[in-house]
N, C-alpha and C positions, 0 to 999 in steps of 0.2 A: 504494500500500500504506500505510494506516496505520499506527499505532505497536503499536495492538495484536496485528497480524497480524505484523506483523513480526517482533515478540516469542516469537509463541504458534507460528508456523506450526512443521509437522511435530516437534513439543514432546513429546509424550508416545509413547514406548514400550510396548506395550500388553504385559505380561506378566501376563496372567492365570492363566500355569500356577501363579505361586509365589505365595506366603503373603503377606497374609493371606488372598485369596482362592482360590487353592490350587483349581481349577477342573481339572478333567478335560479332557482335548485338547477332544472334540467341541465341551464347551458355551465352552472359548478360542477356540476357531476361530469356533462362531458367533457370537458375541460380534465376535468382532475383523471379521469381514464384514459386520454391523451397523452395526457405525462406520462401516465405511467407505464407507454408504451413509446417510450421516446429515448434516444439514447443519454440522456442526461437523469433518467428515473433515478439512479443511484441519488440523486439530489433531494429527492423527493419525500414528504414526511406525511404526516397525518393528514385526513378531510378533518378538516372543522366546521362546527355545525351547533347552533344553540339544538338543546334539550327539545325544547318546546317542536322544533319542526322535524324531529327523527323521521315522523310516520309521512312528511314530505319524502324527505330521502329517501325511504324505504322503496318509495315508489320510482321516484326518478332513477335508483342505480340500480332496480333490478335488474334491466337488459345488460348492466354493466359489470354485472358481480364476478368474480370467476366460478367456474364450476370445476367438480372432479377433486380428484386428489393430487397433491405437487402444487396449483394453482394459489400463490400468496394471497390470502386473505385482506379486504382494505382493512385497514388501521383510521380509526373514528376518534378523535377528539370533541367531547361533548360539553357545549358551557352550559356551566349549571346556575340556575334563575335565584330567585331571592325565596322559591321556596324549594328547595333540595329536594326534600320528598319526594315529589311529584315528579322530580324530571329524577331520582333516581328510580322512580317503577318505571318512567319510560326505557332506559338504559339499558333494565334487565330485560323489559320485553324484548327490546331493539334484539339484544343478543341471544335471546333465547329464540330468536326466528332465522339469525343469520348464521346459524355453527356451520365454521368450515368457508363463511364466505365474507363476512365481515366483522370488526369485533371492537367494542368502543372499548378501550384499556386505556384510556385518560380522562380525568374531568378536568375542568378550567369555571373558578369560580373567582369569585372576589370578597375582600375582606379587607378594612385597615383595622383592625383593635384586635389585641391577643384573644380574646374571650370571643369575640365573631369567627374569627378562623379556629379556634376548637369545638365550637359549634355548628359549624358548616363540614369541619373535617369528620366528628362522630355520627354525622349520619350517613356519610360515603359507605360505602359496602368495602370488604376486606376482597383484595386484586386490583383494584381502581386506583389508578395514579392519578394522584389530584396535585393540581396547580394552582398556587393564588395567587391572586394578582394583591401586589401589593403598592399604592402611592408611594412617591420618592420623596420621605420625608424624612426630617432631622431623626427622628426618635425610631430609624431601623433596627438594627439589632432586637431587642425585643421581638417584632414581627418575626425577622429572620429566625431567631433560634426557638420559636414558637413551631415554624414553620416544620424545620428539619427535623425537630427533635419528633414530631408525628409522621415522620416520613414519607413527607412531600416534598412539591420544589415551588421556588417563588416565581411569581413571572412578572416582567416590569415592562410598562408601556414607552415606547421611546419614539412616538411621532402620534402623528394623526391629519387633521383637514387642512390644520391654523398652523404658525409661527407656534406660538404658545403650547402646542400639545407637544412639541420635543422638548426635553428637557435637557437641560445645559452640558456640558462634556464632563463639566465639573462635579456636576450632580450622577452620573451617570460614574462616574468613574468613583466617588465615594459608594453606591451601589456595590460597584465590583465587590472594592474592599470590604466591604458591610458583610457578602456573600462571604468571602473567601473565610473571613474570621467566626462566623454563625457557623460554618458548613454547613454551607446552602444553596442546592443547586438550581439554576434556574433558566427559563426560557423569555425570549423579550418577542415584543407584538407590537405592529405598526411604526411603518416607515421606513423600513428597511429595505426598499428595492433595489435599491443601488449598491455595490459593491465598494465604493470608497466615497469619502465625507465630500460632498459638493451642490450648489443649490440645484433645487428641482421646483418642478410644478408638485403640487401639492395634492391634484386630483387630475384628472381625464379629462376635466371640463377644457375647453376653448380659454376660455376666461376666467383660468385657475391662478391664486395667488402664487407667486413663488419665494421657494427659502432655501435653507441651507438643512438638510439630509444627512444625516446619522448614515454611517456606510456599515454593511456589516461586517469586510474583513476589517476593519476597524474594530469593530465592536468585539470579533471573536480572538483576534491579537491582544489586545488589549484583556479579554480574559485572560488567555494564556499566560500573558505577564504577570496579570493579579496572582497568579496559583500558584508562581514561582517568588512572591514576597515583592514586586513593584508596590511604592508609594501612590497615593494617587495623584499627586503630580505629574508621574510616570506615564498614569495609565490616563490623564486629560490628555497628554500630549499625543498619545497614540491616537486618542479618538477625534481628536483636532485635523489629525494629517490631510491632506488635501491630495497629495502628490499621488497620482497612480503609481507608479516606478517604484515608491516606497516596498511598496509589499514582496515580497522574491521569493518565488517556493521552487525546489527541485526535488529531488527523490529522499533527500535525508534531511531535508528540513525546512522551515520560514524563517524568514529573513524581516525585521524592519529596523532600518539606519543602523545603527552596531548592534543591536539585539537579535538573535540567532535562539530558536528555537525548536526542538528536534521532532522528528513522525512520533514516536514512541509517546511526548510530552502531549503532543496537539492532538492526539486518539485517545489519550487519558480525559483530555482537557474536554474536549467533547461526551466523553460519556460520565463524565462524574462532575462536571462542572455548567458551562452554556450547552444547552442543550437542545440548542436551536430558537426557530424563531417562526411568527406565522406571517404569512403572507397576502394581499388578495390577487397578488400576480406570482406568476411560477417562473410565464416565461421573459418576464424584465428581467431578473435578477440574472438566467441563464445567459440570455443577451448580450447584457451589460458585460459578463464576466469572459464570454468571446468574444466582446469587440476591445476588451482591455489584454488581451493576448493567453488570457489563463487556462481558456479551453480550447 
């Protein structure tokens, strides 16, 4: 496995239900069985999908399911509402009609107060990987080590429509740190299309504002520094980088300005650490990252 794969593999979260591209089940679904016959599938992670519209799904990806034995089951990420309950009886049903062809093994909820996220985590079912999403605020830790210690991972939002919904490099990069010392592993969501830090349109409109774009080999360099003891000084400046050229990966390792990190670290980094990120496009990010020479 090279550095690059190691990096990228099962990276992107395909959420094409939500905004900005805010897509209809059918043409998410086909889309997302697209990829997944596409030479860059290795890239490819979870559908995502609120609770509330499983029995949408259920319908649009029937012709899409695999059937037969050997045939990779999809992998379902399911956000969970403000009453858990309810969308965890959807969950079981969901999975009790798809064995062998799809399978939700993640939730994705939300919570800022210790006492919210242990009460949204003891009603999840035992096998369900749950996620919370947690605000970037001064008083993390607590959150974090709430988080881990019930053995889940945090997830932190890093863009959206506005200027305002990304949050600073600085704020982002205490995050890391916040993670690395809770151990706590986690996934980030929106804004991440792009591969490296540089303004973009904000949505698909004509007449979309534009800003400045959290990249995400930034964001995943920048973990990998965190895990090996970077300041977050360290880890702002990494996420600041602008430069495409910065980034350098060959078969034993990445590279950013004298920092040198090896395949062994960055496969670690990825499975015990960022753990990806969700998307409402697959194929920007793919794009992007062949037209900057990486694939």
């Amino acid at each position: 496995m090279n550095a690059l794969r190691a990096l990228l593999e099962d990276l992107v979260d395909y959420a094409g239900l939500f905004p900005p591209a805010a897509l209809g089940m059918e043409r998410a679904v086909e889309a997302y069985a697209a990829h997944r016959r596409s030479p860059e599938a290795w890239m490819l992670g979870r559908f995502v999908v609120p609770a509330s519209r499983l029995d949408e799904l259920a319908r649009a990806a029937a012709p899409h399911l695999p059937e037969g034995e050997g045939a990779p089951a999809w992998k379902i990420a399911a956000l969970v509402g403000e009453v858990p309950g309810d969308d965890v009886a959807r969950i079981r049903a969901f999975n009790s009609r798809h064995v062998g062809r799809a399978a939700i093994d993640v939730a994705e909820l939300k919570a800022e107060t210790v006492e919210a996220i242990e009460r949204s985590l003891a009603l999840l079912p035992e096998g369900l990987l749950a996620y919370v999403e947690v605000p970037i605020v001064e008083d993390l830790p607590p959150l974090l080590r709430t988080i881990a210690a019930r053995g889940a991972r945090a997830k932190i939002r890093t863009g959206g429509l506005t200027a305002e919904a990304f949050p600073e490099p600085a704020a982002l990069a205490r995050f890391l740190v916040a993670c690395r010392e809770a151990g706590c592993a986690f996934k980030a969501t929106a804004g991440l299309h792009h591969p490296i830090r540089a303004k973009h349109p904000f949505s698909y409109a004509a007449d979309s504002p534009c800003g400045v774009m959290h990249g995400f080999l930034n964001l995943l360099a920048a973990a990998a520094l965190a895990r090996g003891g970077a300041t977050a000084e360290e880890l702002e400046a990494v996420l600041r980088e602008e430069r495409p050229g910065a980034f350098v990966f060959d078969e034993d390792g990445f590279a950013w300005r004298s920092r040198r990190i090896m395949t062994p670290t960055l496969a670690e980094t990825r499975s015990s650490f960022v753990l990806g990120f969700g998307s409402c496009s697959f194929s920007e990010p793919v794009a992007d990252l062949r037209s900057l020479g990486y694939l």
